[in-house]
N, CA, C and O of each residue as an XYZ file, in Angstrom:
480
protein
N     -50.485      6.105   -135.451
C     -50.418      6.346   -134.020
C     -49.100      7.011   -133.629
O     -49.028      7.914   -132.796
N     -47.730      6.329   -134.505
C     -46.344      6.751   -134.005
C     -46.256      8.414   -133.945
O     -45.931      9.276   -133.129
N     -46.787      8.323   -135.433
C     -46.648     10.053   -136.116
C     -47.885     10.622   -135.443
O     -47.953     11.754   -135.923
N     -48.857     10.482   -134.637
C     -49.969     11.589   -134.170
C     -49.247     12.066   -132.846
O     -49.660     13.023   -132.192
N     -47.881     11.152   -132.430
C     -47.551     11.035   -130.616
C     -45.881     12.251   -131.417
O     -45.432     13.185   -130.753
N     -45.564     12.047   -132.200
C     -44.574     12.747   -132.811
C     -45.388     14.498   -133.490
O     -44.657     15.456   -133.742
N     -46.746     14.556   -133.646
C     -46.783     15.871   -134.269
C     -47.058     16.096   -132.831
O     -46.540     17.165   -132.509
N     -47.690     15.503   -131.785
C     -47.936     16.305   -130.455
C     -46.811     17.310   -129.958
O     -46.825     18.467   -129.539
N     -45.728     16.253   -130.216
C     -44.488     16.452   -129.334
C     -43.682     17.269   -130.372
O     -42.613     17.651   -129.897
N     -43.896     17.653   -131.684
C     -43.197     18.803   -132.092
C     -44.023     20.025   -131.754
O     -43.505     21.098   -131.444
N     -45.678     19.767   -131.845
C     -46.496     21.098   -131.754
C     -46.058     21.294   -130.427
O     -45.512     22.395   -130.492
N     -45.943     20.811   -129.011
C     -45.681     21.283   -128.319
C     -43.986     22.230   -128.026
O     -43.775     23.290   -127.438
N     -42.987     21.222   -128.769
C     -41.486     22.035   -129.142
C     -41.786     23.501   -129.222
O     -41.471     24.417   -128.461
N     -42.702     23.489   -130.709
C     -42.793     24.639   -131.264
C     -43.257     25.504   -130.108
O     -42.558     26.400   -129.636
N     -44.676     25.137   -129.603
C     -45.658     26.197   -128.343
C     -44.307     26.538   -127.429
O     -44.280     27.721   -127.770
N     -43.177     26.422   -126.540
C     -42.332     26.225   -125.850
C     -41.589     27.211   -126.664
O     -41.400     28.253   -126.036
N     -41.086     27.211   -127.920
C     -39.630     27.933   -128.421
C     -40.722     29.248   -128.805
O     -40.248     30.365   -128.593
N     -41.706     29.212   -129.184
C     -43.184     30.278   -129.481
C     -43.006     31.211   -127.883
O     -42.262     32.191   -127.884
N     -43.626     30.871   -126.793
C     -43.023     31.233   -125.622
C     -42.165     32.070   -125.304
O     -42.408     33.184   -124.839
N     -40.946     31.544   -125.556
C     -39.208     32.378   -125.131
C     -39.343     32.999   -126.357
O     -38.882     34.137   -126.270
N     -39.735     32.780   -127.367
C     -39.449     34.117   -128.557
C     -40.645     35.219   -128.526
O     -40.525     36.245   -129.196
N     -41.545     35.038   -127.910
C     -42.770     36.432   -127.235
C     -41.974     36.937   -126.171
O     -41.607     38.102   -126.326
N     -41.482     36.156   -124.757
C     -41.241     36.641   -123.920
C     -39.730     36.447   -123.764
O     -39.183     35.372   -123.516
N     -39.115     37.657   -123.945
C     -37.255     37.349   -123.587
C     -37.114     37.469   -122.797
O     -36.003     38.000   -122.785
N     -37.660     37.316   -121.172
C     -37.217     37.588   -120.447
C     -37.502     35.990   -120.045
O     -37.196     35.608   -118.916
N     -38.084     35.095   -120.987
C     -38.357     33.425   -120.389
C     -36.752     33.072   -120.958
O     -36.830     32.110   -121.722
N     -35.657     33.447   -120.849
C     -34.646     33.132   -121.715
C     -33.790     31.598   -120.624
O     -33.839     31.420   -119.407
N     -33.037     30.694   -121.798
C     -32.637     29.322   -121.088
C     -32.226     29.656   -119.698
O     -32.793     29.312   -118.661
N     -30.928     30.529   -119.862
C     -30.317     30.967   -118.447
C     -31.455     31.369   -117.375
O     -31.454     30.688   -116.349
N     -32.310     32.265   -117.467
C     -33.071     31.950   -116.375
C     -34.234     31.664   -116.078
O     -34.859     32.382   -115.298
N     -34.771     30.573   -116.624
C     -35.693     30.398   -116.364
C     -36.052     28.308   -116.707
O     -36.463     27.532   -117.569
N     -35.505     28.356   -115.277
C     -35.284     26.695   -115.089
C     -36.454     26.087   -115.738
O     -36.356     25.336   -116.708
N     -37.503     26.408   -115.213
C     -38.618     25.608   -115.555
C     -39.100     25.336   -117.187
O     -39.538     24.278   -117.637
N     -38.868     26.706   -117.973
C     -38.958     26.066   -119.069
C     -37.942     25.582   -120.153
O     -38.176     25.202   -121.300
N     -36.892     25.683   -119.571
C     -35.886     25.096   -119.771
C     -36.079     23.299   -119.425
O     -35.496     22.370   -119.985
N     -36.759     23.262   -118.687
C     -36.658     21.837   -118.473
C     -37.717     21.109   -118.992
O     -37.731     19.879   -119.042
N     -38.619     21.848   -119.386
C     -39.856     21.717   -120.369
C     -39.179     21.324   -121.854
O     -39.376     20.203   -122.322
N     -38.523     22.129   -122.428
C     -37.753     22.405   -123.373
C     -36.794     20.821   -123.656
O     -36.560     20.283   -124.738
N     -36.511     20.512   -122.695
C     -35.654     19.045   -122.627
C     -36.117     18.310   -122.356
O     -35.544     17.310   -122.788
N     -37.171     18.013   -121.668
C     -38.148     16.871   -121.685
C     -38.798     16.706   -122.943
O     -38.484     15.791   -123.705
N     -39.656     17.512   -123.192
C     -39.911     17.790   -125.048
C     -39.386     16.932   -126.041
O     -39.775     16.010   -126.758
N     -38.212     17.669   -125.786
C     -36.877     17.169   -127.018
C     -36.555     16.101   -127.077
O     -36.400     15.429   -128.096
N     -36.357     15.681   -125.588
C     -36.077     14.293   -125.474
C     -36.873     13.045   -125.978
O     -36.530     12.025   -126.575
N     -38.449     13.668   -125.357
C     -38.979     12.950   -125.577
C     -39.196     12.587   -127.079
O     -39.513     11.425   -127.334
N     -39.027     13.629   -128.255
C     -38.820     13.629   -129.667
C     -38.193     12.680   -129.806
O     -38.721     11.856   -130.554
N     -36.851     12.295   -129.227
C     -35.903     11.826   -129.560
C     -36.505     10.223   -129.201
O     -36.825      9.392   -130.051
N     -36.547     10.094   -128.103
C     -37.155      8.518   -127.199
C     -38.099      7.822   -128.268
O     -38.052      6.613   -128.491
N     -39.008      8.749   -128.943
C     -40.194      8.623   -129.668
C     -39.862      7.841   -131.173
O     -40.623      7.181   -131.881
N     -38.308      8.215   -131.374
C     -37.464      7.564   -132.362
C     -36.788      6.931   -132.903
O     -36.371      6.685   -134.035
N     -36.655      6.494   -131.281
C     -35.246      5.665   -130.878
C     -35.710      4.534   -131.304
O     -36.939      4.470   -131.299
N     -34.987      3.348   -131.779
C     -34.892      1.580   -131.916
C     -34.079      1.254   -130.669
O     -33.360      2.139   -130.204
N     -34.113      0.523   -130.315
C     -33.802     -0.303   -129.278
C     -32.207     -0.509   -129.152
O     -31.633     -0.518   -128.063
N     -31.426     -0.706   -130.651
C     -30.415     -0.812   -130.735
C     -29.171      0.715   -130.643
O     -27.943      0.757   -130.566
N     -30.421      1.979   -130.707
C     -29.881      3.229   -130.457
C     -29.459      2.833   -129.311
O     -28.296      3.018   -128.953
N     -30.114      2.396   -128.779
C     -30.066      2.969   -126.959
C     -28.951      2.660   -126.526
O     -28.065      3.297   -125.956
N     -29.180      0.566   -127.165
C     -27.567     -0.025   -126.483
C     -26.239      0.880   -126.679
O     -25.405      1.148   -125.813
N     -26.254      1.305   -128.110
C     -25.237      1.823   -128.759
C     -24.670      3.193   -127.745
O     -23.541      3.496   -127.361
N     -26.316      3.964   -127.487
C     -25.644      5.356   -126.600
C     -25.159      4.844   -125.002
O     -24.194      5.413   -124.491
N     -25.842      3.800   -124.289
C     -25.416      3.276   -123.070
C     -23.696      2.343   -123.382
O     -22.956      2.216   -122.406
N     -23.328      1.886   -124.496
C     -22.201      1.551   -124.498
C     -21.141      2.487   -124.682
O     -19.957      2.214   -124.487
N     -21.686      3.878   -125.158
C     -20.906      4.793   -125.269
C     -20.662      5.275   -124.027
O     -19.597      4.935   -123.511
N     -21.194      5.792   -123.586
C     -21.584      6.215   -121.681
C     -20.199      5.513   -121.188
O     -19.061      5.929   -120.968
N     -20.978      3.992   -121.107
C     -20.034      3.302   -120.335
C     -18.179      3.652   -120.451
O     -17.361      3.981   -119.592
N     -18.048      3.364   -122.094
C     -17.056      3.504   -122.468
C     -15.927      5.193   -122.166
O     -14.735      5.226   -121.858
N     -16.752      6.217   -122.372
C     -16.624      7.175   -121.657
C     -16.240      7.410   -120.085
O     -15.188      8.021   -119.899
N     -16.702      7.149   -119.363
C     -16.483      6.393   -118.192
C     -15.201      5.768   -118.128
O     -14.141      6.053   -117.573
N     -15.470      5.141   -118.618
C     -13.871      4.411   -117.975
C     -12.976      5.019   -118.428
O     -12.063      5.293   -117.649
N     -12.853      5.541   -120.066
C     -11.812      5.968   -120.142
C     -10.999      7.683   -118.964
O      -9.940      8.112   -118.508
N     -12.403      7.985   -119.050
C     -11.975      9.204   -118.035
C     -11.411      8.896   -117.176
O     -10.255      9.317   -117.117
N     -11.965      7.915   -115.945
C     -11.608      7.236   -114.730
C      -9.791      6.577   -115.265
O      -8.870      6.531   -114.450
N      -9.678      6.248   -116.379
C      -8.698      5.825   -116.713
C      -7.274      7.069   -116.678
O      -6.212      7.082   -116.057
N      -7.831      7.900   -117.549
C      -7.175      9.018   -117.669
C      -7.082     10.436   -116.710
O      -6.411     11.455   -116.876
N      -8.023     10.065   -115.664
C      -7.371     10.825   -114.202
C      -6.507     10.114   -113.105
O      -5.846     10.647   -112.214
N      -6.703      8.514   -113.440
C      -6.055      8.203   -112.758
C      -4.273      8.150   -113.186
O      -3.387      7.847   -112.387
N      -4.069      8.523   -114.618
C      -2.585      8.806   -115.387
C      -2.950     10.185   -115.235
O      -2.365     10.648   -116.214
N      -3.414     10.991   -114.780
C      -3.390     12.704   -114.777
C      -3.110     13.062   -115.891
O      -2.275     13.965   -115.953
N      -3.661     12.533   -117.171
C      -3.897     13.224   -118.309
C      -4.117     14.419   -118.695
O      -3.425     15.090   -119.461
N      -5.701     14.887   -117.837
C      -5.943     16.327   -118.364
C      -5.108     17.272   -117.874
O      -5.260     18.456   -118.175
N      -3.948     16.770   -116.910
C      -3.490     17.994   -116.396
C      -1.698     17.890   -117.382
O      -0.551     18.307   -117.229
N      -2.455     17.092   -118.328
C      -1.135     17.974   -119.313
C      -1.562     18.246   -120.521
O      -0.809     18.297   -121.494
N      -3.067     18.487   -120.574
C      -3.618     19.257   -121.395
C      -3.404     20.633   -121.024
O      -3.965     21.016   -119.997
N      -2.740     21.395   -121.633
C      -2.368     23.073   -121.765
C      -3.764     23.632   -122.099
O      -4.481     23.281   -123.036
N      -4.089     24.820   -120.909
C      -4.959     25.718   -121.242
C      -4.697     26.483   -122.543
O      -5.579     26.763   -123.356
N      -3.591     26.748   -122.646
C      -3.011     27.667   -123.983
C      -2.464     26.656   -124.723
O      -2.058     25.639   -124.161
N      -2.379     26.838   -126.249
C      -1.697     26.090   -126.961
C      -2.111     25.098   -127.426
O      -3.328     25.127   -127.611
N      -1.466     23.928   -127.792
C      -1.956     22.521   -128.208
C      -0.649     21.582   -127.752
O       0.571     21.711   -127.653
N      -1.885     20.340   -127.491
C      -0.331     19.127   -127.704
C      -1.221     18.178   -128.608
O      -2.354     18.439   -129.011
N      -0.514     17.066   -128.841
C      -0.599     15.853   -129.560
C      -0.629     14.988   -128.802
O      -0.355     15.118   -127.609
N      -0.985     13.885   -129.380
C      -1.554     12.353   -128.771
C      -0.307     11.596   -128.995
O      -0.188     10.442   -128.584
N       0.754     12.298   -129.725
C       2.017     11.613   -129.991
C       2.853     11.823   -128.338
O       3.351     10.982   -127.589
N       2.700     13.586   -128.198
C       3.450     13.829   -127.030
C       2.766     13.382   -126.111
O       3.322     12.464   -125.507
N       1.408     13.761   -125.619
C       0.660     12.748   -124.055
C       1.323     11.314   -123.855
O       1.795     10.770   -122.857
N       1.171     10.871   -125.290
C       1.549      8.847   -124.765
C       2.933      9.263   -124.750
O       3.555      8.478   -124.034
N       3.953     10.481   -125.402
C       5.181      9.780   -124.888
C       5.475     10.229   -123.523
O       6.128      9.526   -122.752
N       4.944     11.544   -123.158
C       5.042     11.721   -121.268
C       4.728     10.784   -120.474
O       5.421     10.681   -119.462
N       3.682      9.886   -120.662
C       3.265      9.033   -120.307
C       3.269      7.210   -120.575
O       2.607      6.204   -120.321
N       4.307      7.584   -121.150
C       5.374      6.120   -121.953
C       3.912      4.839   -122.331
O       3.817      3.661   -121.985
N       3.046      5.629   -123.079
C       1.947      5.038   -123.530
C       1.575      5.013   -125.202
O       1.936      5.803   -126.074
N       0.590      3.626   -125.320
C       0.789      3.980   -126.711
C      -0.191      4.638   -127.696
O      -1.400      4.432   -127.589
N       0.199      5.240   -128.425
C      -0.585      6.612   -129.022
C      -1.988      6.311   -129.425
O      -2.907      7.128   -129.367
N      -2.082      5.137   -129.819
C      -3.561      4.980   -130.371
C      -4.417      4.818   -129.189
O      -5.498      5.395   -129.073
N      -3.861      3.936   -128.219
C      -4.727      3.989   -127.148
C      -5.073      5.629   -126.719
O      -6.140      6.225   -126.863
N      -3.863      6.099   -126.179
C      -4.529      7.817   -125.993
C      -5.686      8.507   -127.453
O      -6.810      9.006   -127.407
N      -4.764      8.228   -128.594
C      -6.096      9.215   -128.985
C      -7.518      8.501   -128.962
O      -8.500      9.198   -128.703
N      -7.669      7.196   -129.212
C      -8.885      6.646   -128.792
C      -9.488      6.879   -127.634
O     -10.710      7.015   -127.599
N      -8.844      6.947   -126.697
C      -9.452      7.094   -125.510
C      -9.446      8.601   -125.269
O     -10.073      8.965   -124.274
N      -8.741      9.712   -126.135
C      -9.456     11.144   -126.055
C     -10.627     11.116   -126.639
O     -11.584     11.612   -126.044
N     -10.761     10.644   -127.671
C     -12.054     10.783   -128.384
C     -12.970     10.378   -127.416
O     -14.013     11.019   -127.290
N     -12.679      9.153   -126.524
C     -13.672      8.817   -125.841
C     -14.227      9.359   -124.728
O     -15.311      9.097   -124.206
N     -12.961     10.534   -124.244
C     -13.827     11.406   -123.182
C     -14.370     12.599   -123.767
O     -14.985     13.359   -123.019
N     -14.245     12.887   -124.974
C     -14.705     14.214   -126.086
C     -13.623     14.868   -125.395
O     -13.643     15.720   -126.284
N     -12.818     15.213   -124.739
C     -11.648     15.730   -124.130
C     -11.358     16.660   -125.706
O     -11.254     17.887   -125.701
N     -11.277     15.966   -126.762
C     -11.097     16.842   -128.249
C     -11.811     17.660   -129.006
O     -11.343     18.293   -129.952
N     -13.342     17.702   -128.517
C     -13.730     18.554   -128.653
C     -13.854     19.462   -127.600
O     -13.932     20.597   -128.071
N     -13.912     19.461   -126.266
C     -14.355     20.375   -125.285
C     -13.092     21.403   -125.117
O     -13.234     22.548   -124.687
N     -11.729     20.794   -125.550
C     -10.878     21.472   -125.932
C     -10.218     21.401   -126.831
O      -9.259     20.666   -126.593
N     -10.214     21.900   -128.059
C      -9.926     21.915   -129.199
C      -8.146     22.044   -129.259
O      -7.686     22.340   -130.361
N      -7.193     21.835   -128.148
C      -5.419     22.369   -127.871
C      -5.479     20.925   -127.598
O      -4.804     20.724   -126.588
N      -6.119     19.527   -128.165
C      -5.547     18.715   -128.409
C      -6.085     18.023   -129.851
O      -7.228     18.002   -130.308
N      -4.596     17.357   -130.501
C      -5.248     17.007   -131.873
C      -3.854     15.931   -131.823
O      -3.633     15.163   -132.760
């Protein structure tokens, strides 16, 4: 039953990415609707896979995310993240007379390190 509700939901992936690769003019940027087809889909792939204990795990991440951001605008962190260049988690906690593991933990926790790669 799991796997007949899982080939639906890839045959349909496929019919959807089949679609935008006939027609380029159905491309993500404009064309909301199947774009949102496209992520419901996927998602639903994903939902279709999930254990119970995924979920907690991605809602504790969320959460955790969250705060740390809320944490780190309220110390105006990102605004000594340099558009140009790089800093360190050594220099943020010492501008901020904080201690380093907490900052880089809590960069990781806003992805702040990947979305800008000028901190490490």
């Amino acid at each position: 039953m799991a796997s007949d509700k899982a080939n639906a939901l890839i045959e349909r992936l496929n019919n959807i990415a089949q679609e935008i690769r006939d027609d380029p003019s159905l491309g993500f940027q404009s064309d909301v609707l199947q774009r949102a087809r496209l992520i419901e889909t996927a998602t639903s792939i994903i939902d279709s896979v999930k254990q119970q204990l995924d979920s907690f795990v991605d809602q504790t991440s969320t959460i955790c995310e969250i705060t740390a951001t809320r944490l780190f605008t309220k110390w105006k962190v990102f605004e000594l993240i340099p558009a140009e260049g790089s800093i360190g988690f050594q220099e943020i906690a010492a501008k901020l007379d904080a201690d380093v593991a907490l900052i880089g933990t809590s960069l990781t926790m806003t992805r702040a390190n990947s979305r800008r790669t000028n901190v490490w």
